[in-house]
Every structure is written in C-alpha cells, then in structure tokens.
C-alpha positions as CSV (number, residue, x, y, z in Angstrom):
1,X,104.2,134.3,146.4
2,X,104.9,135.8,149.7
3,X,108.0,137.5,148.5
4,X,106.0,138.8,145.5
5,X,103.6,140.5,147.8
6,X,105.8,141.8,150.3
7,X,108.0,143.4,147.3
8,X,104.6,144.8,145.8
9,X,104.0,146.4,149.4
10,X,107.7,147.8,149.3
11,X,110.0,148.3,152.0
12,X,109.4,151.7,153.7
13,X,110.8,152.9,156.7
14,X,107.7,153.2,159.3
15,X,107.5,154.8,163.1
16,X,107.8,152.7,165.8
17,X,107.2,153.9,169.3
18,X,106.6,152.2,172.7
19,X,103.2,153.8,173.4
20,X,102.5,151.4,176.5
21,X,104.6,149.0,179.2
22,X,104.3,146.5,177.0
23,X,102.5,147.9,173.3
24,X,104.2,149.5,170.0
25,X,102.1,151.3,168.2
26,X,103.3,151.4,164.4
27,X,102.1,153.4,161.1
28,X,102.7,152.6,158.1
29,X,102.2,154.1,154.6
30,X,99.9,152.0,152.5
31,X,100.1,151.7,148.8
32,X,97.2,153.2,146.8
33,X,95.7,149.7,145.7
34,X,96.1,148.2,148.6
35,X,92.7,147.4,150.6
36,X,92.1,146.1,154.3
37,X,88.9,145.9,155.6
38,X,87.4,145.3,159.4
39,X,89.1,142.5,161.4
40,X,92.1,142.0,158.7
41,X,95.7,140.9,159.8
42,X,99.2,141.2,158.1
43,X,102.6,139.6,158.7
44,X,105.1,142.2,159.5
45,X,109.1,141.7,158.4
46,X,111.3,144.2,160.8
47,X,114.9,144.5,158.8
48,X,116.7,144.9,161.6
49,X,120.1,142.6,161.5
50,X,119.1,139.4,164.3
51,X,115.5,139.1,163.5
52,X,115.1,140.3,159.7
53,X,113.5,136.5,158.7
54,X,110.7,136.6,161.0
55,X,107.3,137.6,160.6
56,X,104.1,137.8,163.0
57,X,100.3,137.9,162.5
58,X,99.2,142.0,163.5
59,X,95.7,143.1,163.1
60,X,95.4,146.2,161.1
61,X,93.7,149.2,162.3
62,X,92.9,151.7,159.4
63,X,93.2,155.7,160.6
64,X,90.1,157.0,160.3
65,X,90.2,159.4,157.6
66,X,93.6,158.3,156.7
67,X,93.5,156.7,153.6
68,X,97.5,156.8,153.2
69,X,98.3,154.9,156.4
70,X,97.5,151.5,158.1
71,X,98.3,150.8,162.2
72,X,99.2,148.1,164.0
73,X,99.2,148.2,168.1
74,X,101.3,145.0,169.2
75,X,101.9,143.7,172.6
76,X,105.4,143.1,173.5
77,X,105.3,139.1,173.9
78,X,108.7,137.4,172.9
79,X,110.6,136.8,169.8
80,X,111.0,140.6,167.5
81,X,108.2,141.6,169.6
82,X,110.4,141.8,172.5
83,X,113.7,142.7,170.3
84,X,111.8,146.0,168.5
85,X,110.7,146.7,172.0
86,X,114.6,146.4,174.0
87,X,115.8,148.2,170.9
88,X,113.3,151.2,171.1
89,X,114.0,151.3,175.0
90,X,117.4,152.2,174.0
91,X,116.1,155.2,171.8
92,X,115.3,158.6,172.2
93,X,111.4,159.0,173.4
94,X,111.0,155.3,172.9
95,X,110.6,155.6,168.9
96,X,112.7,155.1,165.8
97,X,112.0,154.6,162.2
98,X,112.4,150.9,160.9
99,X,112.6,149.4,157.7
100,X,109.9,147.0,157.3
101,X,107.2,145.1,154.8
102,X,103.8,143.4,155.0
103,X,102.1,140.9,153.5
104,X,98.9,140.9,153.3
105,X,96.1,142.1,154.4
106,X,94.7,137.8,155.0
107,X,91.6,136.8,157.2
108,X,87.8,136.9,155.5
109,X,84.6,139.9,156.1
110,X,82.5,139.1,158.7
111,X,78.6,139.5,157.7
112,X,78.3,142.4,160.7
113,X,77.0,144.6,158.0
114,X,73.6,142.8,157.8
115,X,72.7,142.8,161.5
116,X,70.6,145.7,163.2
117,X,72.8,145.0,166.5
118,X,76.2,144.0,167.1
119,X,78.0,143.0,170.3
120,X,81.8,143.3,170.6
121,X,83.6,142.3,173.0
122,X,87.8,142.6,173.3
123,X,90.0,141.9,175.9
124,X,93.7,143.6,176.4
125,X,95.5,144.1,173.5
126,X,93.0,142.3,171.6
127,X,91.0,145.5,170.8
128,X,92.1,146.6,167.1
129,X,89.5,144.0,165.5
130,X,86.8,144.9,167.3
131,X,87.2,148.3,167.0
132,X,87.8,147.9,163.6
133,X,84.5,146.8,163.1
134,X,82.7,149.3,165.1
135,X,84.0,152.1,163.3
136,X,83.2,150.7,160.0
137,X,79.8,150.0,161.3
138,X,79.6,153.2,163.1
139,X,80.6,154.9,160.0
140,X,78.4,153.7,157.2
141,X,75.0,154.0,159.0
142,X,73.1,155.5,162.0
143,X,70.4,153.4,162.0
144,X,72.4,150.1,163.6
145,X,73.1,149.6,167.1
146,X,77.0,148.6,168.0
147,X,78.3,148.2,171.3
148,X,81.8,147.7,172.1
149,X,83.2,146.3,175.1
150,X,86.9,146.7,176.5
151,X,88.3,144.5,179.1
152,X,91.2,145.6,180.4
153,X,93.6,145.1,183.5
154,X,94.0,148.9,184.1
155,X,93.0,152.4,183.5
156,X,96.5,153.7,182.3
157,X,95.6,151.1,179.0
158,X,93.2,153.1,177.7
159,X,96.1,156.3,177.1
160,X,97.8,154.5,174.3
161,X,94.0,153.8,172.4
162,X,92.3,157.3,173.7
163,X,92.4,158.5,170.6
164,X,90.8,155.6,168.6
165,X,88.1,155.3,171.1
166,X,87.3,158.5,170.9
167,X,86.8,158.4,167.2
168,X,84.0,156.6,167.8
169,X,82.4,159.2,170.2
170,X,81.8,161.1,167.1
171,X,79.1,158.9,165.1
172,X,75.9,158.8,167.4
C-alpha cells in the first residue's frame, strides 16, 4: 500500500535549500486530488544513492494561496536529515533539486474549528502545525480568537519562517 501511494504521488524533483543552521526548507508540487489539512504529516523518500530506502515523519505546511505546492521545514537531526543537509552544504547557495516522494498526508483534524478561542503554542522547529492551524483558523473566520506562541532559542530563527508569520499579519 505504501508503494501504491507514493507511486500515486509520483516522483518529482523538488527544491531543497538550507534556509537555517540547522532547517531545509523544501516545496513540493502537489497532485490535484491530493488534500492536507492543519496539523498533517507525510513521510518523505529522498532518491539520493546511500539513503534512497529511508523515510521520516514531516509536517506539512500548505502555501497560502498555493494550491499547487505543499512545504516542509525540517531540522537537520541525524540520519538523511543530516545527509540532505552535508550534501546541500556542498552546493551552490545551499540548494539543489532532489528527486523525492510522499506518502501521505496521515495524522487526524483536530476539532479547533468549533472553539471561539484557541491557544497554540510551538517550540523550535516544532512550529509548522501550529501554524498550520492558525492560518486555517485565521482564514475561514474573523469572529474567533487565535493566539499563537513561538518559543524559540534565538532571533535569527524567525528569518527562515518571516514570511509565514507574516501571512498571518494579514487576517485581523
């Protein structure tokens, strides 16, 4: 089944690009059926030649307006994490297109639609899932009261998610 689903996905080549000391921040084109919603995760293949058989767990972050794409921002941890990262090092402004496929998108809605208020809280790298569900909820109504809260260890981390957080700025 999981070869099924990552062959319905396809196998496109995507951009990779070190974005922070230690995050890649990858986009990949989405087939026209497929559907993520707020707080959803994929496994990720990367066919590159030592590490083609492994997979890893990445929260999807939807562009906003960008029904073509889907985004993952990973932290650079061990395993492919830390091979795509060495090997990106290596390339030209830190980026290069790789041949890849999800499966996916797994994990369940949570019922934040049918609160007045919600409180969301992420920490590091942890932020695409929150934020996820902010801008949906920011999004669909202006009559519900979301606050999101970013821990992080220092300023320079907010660069590689500016643009994200500033989406937000624009539903009041």
């Amino acid at each position: 089944i999981r070869i099924v689903r990552c062959s319905a996905f396809g196998f496109p080549k995507v951009n990779c690009r070190v974005i922070g000391e230690d995050t890649i921040k990858i986009v990949v084109p989405k087939p026209k059926y497929w559907k993520a919603f707020p707080g959803a995760f994929c496994y990720i293949y990367f066919f590159r030649p030592a590490r083609w058989w492994e997979s890893h767990p990445f929260t999807i972050v939807e562009s906003d307006g960008d029904e073509q794409h889907i985004v993952f921002y990973i932290k650079v941890k061990e395993g492919v994490t830390l091979y795509i990262y060495n090997y990106l090092m290596k390339q030209p402004d830190h980026a290069a297109d790789i041949r890849v496929t999800v499966e996916g998108p797994y994990g369940h809605h949570q019922p934040t639609r049918k609160y007045s208020k919600t409180l969301l809280i992420a920490g590091g790298n942890g932020i695409p899932g929150p934020y996820a569900h902010a801008l949906d909820l920011a999004s669909r109504t202006s009559d519900k009261q979301v606050s999101l809260y970013w821990v992080i260890r220092e300023w320079k981390n907010l660069e590689w998610f500016y643009d994200e957080l500033a989406k937000l700025g624009h539903y009041k």
